[in-house]
PDB file of N, H, CA, C and O in Angstrom:
ATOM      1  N   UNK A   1      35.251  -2.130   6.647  1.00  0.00           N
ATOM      2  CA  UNK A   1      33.937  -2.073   7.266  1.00  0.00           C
ATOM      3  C   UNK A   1      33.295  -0.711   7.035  1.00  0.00           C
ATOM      4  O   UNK A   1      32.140  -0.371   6.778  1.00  0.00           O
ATOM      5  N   UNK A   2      34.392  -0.072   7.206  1.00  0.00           N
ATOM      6  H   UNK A   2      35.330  -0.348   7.414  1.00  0.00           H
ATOM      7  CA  UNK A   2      33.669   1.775   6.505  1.00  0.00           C
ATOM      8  C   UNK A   2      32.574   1.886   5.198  1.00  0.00           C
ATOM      9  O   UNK A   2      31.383   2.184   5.105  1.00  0.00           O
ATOM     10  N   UNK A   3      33.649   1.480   4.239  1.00  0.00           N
ATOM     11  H   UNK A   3      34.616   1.238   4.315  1.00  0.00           H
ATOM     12  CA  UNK A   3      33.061   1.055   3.131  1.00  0.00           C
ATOM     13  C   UNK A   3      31.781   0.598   3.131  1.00  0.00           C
ATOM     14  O   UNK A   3      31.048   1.147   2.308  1.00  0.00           O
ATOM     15  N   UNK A   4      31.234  -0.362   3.906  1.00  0.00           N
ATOM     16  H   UNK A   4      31.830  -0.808   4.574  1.00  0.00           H
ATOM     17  CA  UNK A   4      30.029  -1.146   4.088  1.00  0.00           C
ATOM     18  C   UNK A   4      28.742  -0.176   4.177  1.00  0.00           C
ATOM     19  O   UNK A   4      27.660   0.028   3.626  1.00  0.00           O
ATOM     20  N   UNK A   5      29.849   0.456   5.599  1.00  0.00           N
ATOM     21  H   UNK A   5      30.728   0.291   6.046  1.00  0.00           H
ATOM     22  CA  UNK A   5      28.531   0.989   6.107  1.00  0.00           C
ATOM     23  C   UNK A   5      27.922   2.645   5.132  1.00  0.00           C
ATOM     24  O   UNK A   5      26.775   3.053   5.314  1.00  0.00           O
ATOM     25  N   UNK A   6      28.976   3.439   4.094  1.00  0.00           N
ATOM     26  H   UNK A   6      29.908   3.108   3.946  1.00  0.00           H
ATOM     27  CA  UNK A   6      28.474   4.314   4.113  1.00  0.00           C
ATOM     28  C   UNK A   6      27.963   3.972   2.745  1.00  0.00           C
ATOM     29  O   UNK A   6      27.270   4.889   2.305  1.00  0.00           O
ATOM     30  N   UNK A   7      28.124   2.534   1.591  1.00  0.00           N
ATOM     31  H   UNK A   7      28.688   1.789   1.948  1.00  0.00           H
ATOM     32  CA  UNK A   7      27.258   2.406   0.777  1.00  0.00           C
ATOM     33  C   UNK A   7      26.119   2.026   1.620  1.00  0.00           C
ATOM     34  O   UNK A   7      25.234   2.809   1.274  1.00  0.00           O
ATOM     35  N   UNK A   8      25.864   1.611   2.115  1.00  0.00           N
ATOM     36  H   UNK A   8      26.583   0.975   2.396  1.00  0.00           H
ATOM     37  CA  UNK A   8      24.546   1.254   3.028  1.00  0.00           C
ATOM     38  C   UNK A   8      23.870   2.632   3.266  1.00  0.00           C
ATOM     39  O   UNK A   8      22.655   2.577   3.075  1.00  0.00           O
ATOM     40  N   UNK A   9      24.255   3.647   3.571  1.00  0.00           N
ATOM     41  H   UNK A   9      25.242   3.692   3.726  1.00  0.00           H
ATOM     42  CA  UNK A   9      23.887   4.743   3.991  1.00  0.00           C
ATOM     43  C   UNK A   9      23.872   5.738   2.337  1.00  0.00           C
ATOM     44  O   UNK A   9      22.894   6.456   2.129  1.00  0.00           O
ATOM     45  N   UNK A  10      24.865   5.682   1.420  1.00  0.00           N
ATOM     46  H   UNK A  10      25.659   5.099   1.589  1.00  0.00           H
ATOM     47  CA  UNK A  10      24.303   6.136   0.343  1.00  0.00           C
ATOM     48  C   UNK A  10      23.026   5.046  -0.476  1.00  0.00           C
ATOM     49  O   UNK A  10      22.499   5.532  -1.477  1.00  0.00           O
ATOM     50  N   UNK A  11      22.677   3.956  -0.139  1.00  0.00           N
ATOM     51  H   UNK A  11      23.104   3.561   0.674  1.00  0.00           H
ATOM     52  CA  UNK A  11      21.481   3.301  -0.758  1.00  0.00           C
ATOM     53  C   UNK A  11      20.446   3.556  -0.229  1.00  0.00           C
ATOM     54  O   UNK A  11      19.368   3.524  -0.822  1.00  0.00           O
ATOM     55  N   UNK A  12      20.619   3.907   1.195  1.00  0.00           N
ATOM     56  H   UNK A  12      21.495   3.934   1.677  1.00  0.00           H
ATOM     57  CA  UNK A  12      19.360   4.487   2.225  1.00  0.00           C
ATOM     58  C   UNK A  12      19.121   5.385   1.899  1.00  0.00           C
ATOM     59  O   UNK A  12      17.905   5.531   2.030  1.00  0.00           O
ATOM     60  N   UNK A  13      19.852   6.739   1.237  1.00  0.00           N
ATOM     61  H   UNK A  13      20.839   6.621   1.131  1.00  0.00           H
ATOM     62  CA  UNK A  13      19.689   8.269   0.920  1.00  0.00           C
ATOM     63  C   UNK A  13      19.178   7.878  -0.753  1.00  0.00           C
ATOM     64  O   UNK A  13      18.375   8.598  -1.347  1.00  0.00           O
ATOM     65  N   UNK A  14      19.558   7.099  -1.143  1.00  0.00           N
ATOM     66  H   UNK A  14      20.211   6.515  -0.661  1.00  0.00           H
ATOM     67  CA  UNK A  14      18.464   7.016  -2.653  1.00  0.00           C
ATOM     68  C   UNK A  14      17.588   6.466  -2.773  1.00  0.00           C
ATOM     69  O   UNK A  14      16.817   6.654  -3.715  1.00  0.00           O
ATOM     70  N   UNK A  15      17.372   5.405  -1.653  1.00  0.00           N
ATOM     71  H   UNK A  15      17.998   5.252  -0.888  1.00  0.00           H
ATOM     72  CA  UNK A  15      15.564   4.844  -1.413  1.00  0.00           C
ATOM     73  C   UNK A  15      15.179   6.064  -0.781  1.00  0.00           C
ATOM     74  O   UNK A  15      14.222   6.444  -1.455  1.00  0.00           O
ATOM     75  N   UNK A  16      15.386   6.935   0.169  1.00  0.00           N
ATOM     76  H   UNK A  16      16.163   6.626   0.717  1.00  0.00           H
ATOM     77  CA  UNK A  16      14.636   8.388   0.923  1.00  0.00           C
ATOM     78  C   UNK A  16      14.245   9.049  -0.440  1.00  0.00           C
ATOM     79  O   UNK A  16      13.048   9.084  -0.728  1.00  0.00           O
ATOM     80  N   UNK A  17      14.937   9.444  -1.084  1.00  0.00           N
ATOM     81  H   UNK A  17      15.909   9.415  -0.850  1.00  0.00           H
ATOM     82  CA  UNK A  17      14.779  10.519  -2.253  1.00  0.00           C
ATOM     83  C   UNK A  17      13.822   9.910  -3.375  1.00  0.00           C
ATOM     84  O   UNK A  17      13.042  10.542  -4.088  1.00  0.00           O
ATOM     85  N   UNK A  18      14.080   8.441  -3.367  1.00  0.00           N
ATOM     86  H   UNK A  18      14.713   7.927  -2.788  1.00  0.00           H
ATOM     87  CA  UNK A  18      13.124   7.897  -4.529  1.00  0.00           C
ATOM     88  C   UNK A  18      11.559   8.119  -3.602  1.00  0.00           C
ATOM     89  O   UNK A  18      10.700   8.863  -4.076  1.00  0.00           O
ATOM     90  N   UNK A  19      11.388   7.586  -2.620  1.00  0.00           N
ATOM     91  H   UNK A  19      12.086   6.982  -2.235  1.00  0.00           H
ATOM     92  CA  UNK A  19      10.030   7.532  -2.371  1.00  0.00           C
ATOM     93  C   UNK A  19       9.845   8.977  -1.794  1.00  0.00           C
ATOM     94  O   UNK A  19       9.081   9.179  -2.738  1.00  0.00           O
ATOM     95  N   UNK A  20       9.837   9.743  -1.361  1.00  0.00           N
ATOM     96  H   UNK A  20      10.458   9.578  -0.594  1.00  0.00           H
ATOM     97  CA  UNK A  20       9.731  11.482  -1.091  1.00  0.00           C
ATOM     98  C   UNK A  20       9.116  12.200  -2.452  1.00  0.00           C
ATOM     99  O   UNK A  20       8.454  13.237  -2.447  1.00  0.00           O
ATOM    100  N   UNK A  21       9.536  11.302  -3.794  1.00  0.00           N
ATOM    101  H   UNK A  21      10.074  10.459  -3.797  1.00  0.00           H
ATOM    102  CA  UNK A  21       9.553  12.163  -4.903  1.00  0.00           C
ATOM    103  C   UNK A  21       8.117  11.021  -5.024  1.00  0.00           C
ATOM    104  O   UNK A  21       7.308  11.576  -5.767  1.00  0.00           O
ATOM    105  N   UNK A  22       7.786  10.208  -4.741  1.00  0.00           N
ATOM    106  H   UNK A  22       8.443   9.757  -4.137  1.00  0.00           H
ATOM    107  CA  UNK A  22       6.855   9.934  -5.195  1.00  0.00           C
ATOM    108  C   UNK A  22       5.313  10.806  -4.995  1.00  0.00           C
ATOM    109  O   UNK A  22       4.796  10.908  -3.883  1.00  0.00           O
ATOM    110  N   UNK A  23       4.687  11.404  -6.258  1.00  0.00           N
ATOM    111  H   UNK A  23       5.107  11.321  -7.161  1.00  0.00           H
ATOM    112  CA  UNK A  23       3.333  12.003  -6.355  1.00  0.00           C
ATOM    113  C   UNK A  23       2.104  10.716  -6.225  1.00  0.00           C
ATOM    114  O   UNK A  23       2.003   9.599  -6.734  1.00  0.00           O
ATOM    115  N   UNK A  24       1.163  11.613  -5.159  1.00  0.00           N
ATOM    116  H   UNK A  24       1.245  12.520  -4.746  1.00  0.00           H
ATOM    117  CA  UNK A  24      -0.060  10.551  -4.993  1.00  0.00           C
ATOM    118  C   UNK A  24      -0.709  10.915  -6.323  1.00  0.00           C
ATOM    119  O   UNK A  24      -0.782  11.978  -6.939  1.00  0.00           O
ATOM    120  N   UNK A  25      -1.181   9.612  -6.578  1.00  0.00           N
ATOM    121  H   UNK A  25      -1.122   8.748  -6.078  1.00  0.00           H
ATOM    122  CA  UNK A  25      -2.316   9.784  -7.778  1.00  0.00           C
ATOM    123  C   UNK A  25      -3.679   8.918  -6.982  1.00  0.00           C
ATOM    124  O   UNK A  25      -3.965   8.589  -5.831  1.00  0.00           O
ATOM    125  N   UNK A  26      -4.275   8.791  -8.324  1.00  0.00           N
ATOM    126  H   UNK A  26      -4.042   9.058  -9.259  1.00  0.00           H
ATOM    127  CA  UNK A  26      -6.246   8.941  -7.434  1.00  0.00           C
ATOM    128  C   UNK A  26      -5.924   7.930  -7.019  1.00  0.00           C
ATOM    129  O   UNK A  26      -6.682   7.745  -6.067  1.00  0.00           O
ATOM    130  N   UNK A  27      -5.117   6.911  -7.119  1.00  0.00           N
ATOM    131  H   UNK A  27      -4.501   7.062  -7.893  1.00  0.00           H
ATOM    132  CA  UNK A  27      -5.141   5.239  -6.633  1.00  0.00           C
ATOM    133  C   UNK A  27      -4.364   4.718  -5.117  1.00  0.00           C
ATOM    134  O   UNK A  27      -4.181   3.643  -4.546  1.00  0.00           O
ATOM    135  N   UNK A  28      -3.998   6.368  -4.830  1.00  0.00           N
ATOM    136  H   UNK A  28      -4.146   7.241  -5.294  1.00  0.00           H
ATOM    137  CA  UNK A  28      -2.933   6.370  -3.762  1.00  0.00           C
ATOM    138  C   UNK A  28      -4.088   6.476  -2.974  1.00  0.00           C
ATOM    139  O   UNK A  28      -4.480   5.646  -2.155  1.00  0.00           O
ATOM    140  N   UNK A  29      -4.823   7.986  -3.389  1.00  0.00           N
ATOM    141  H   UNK A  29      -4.504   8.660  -4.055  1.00  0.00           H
ATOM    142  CA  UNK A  29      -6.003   8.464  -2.569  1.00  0.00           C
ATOM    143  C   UNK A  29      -6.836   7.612  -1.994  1.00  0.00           C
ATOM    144  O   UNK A  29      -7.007   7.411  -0.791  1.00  0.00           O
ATOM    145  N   UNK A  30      -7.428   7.042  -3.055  1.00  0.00           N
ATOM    146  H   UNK A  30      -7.290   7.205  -4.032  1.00  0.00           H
ATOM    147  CA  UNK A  30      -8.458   5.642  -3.005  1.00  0.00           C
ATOM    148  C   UNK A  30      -8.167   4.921  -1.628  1.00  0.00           C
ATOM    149  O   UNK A  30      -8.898   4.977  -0.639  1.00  0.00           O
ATOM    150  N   UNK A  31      -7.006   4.253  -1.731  1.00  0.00           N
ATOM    151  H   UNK A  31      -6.412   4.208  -2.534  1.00  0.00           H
ATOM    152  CA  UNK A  31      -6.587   3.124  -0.876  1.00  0.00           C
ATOM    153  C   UNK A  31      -6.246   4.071   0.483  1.00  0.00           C
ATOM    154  O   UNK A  31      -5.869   3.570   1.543  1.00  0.00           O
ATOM    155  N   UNK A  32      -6.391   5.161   0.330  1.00  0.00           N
ATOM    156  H   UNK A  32      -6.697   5.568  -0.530  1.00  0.00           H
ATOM    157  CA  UNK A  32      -6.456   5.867   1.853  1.00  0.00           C
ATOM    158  C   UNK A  32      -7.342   6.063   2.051  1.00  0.00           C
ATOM    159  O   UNK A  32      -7.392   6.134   3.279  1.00  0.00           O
ATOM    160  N   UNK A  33      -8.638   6.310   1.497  1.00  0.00           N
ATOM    161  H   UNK A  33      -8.598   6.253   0.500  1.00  0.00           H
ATOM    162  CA  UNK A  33     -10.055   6.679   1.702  1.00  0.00           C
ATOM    163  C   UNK A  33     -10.597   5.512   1.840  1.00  0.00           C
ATOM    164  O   UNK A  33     -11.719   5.672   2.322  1.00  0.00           O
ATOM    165  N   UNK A  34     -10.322   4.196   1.625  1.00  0.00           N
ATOM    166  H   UNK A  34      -9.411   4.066   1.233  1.00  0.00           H
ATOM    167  CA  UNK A  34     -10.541   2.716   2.196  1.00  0.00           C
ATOM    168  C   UNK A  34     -10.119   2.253   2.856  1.00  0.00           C
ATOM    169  O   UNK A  34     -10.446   1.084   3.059  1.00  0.00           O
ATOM    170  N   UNK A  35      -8.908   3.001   3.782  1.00  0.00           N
ATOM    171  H   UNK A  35      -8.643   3.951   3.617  1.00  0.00           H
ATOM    172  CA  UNK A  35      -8.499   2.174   4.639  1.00  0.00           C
ATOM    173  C   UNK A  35      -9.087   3.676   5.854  1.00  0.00           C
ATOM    174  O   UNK A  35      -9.089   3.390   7.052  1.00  0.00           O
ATOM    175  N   UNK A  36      -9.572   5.267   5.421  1.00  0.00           N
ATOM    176  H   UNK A  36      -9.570   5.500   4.448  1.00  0.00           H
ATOM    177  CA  UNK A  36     -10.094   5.377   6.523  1.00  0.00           C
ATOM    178  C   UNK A  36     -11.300   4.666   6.988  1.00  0.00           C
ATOM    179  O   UNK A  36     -11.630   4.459   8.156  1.00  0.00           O
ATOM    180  N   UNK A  37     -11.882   4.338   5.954  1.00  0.00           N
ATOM    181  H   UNK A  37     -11.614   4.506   5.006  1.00  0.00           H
ATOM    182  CA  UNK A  37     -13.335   3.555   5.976  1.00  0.00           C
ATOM    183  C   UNK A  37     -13.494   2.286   6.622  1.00  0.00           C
ATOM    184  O   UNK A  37     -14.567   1.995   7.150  1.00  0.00           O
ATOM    185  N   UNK A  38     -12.405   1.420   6.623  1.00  0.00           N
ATOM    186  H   UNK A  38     -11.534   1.657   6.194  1.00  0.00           H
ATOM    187  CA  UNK A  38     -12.371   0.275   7.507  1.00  0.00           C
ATOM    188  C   UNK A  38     -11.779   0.396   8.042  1.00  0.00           C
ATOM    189  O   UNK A  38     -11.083  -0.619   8.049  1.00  0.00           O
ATOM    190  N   UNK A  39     -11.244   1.450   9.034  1.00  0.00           N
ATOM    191  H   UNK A  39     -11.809   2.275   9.028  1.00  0.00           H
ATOM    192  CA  UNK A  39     -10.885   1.445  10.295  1.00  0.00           C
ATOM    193  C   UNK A  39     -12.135   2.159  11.151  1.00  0.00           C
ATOM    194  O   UNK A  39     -12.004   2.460  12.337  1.00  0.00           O
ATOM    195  N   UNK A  40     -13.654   2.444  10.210  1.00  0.00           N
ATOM    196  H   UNK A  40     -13.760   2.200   9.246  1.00  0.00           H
ATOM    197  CA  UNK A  40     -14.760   2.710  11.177  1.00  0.00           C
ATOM    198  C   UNK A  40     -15.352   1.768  11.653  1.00  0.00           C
ATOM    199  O   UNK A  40     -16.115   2.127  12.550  1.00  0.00           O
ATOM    200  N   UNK A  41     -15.349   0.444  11.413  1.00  0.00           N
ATOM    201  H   UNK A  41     -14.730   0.153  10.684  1.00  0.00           H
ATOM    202  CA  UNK A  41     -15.647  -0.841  11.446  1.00  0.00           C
ATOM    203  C   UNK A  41     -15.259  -1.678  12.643  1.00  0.00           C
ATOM    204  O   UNK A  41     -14.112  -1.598  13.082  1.00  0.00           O
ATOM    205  N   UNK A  42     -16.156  -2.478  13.195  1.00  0.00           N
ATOM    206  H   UNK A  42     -17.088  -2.543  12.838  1.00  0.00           H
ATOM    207  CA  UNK A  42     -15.590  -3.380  13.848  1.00  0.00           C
ATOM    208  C   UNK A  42     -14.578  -4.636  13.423  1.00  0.00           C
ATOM    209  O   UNK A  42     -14.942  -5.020  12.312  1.00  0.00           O
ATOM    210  N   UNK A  43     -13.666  -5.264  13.803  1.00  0.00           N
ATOM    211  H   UNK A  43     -13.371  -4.951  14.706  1.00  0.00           H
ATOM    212  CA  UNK A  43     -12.960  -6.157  13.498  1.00  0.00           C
ATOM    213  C   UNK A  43     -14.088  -7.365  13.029  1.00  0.00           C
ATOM    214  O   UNK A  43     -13.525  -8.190  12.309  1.00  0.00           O
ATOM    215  N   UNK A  44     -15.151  -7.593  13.194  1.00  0.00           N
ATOM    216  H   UNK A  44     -15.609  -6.923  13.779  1.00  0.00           H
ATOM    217  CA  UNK A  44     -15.956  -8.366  12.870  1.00  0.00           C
ATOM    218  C   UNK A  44     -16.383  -8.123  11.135  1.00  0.00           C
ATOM    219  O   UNK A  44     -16.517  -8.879  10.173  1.00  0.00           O
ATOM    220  N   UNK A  45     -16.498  -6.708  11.347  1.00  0.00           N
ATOM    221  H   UNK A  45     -16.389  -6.094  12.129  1.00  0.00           H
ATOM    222  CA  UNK A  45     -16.975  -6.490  10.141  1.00  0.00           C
ATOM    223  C   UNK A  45     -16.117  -5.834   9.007  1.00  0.00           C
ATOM    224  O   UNK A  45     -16.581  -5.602   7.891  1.00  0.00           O
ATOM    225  N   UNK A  46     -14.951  -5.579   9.343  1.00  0.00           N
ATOM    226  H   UNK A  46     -14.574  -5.768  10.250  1.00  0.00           H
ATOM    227  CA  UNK A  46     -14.083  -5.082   8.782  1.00  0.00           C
ATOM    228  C   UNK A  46     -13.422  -6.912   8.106  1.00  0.00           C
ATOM    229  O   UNK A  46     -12.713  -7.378   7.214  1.00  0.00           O
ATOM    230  N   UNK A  47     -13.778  -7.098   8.600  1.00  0.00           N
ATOM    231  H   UNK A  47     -14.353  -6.720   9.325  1.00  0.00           H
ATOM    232  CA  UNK A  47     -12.816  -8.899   7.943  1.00  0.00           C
ATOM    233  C   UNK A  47     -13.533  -9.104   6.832  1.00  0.00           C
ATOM    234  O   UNK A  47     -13.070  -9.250   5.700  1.00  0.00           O
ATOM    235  N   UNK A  48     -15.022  -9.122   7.247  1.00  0.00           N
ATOM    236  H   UNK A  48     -15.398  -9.003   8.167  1.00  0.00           H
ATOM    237  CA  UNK A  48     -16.299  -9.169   6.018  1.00  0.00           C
ATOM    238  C   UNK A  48     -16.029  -8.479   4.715  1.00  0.00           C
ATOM    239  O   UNK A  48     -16.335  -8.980   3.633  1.00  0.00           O
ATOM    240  N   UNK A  49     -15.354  -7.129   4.873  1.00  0.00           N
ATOM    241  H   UNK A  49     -15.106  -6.722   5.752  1.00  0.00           H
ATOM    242  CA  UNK A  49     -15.447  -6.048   3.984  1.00  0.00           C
ATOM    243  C   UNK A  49     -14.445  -6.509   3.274  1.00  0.00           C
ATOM    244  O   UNK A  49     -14.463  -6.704   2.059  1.00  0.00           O
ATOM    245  N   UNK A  50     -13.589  -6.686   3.981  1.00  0.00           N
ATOM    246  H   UNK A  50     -13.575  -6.527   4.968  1.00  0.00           H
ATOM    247  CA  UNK A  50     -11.814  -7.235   3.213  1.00  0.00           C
ATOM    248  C   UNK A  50     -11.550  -7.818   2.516  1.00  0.00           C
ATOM    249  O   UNK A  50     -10.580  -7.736   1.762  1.00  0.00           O
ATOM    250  N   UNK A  51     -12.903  -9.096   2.623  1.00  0.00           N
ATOM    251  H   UNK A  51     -13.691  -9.163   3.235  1.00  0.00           H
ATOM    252  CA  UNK A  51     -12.467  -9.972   2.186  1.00  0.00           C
ATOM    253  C   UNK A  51     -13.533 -10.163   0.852  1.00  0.00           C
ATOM    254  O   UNK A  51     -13.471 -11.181   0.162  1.00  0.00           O
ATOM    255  N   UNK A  52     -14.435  -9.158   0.594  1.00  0.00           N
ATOM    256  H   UNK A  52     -14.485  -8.331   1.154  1.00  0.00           H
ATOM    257  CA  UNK A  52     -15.085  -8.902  -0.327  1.00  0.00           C
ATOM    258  C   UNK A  52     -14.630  -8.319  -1.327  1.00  0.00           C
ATOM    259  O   UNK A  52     -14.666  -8.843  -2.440  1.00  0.00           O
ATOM    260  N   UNK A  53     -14.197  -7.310  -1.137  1.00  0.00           N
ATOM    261  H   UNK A  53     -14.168  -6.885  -0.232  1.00  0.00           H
ATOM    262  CA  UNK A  53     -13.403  -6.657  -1.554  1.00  0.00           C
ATOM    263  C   UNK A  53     -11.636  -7.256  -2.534  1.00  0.00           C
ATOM    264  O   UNK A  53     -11.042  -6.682  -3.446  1.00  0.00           O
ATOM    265  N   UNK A  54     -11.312  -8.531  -1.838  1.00  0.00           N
ATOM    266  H   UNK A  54     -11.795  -8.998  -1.096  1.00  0.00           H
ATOM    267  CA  UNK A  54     -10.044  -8.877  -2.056  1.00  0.00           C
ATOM    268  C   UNK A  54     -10.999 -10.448  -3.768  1.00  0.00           C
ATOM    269  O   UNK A  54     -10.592 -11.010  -4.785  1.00  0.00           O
ATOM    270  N   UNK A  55     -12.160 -10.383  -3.045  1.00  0.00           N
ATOM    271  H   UNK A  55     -12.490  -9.927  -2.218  1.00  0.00           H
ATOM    272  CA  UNK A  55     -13.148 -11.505  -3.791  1.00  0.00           C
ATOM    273  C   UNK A  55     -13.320 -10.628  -5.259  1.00  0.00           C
ATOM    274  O   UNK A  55     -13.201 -11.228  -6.327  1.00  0.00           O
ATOM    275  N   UNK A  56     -13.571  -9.362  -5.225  1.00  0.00           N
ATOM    276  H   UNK A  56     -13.668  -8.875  -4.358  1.00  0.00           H
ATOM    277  CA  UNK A  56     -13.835  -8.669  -6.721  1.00  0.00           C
ATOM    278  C   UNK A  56     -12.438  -8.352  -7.226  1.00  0.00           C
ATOM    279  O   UNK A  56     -12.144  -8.518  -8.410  1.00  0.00           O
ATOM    280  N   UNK A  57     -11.626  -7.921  -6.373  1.00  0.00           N
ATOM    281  H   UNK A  57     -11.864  -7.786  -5.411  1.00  0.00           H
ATOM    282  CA  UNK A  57     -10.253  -8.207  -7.291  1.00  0.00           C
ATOM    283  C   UNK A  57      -9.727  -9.295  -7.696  1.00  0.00           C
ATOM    284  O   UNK A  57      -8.847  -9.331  -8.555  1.00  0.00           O
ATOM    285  N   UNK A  58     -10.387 -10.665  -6.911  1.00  0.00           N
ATOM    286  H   UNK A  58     -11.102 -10.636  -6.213  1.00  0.00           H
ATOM    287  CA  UNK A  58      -9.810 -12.002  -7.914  1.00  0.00           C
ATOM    288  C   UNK A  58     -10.375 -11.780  -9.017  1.00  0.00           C
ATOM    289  O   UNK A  58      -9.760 -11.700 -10.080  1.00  0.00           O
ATOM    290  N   UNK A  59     -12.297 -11.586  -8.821  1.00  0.00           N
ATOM    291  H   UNK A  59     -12.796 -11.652  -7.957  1.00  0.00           H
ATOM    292  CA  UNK A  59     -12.795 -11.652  -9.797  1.00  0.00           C
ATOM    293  C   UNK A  59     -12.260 -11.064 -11.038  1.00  0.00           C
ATOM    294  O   UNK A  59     -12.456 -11.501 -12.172  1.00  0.00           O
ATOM    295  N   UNK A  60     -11.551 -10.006 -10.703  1.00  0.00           N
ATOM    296  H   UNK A  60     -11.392  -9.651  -9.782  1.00  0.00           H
ATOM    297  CA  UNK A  60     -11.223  -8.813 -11.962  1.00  0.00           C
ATOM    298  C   UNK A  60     -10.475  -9.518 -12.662  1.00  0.00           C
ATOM    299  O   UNK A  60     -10.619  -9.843 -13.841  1.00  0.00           O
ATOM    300  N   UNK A  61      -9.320  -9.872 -11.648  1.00  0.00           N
ATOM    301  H   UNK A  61      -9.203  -9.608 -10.690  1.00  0.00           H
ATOM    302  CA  UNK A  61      -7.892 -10.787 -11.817  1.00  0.00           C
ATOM    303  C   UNK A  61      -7.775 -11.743 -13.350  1.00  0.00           C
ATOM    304  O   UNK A  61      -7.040 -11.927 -14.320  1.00  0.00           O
ATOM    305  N   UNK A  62      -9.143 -12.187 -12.710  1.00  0.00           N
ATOM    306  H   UNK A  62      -9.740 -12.038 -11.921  1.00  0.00           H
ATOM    307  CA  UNK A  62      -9.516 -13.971 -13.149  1.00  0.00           C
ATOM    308  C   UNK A  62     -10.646 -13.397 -14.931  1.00  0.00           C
ATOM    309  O   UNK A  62     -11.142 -14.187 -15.734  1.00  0.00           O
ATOM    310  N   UNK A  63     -10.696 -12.056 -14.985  1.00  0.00           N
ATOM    311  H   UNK A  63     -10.293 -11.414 -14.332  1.00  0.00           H
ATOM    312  CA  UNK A  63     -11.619 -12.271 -16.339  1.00  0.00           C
ATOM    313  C   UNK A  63     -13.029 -12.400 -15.627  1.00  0.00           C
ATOM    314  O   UNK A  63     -13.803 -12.465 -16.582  1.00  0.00           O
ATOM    315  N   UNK A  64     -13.615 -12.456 -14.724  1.00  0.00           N
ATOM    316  H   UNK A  64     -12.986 -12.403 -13.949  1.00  0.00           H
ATOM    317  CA  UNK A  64     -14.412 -13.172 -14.111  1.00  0.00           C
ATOM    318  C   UNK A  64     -16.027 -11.826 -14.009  1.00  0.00           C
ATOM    319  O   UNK A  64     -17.233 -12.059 -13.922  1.00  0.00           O
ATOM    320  N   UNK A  65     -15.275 -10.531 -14.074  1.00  0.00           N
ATOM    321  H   UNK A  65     -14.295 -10.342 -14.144  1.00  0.00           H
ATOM    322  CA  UNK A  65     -16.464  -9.076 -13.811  1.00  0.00           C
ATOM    323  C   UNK A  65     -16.988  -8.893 -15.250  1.00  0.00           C
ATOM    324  O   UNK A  65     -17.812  -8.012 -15.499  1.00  0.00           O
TER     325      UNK A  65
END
């Protein structure tokens, strides 16, 4: 059961170290500067935005812009 638990605990210490090392790039930024932006929003209108938003990335998705 030792065994178990301290690969468990060395896989936990190399997911910590993998994401710690991760550098923001502009796309990290972005999606934080949009999610401060719809959290100025009401839940009414924040659904509106979301879902506009989720509508031009099909579009992109799909060939469609």
């Amino acid at each position: 059961m030792g065994t178990i638990k301290n690969q468990m605990k060395d896989a936990y210490e190399v997911m910590e170290t993998i994401s710690s090392e991760h550098v923001k790039d502009d796309y990290d930024l972005f999606g934080e500067q949009l999610a401060m932006k719809l959290r100025e929003f009401d839940e009414h209108t924040r659904a509106i935005v979301m879902n506009e938003i989720n509508y031009i990335i099909f579009l992109a998705e799909s060939n469609l812009l």
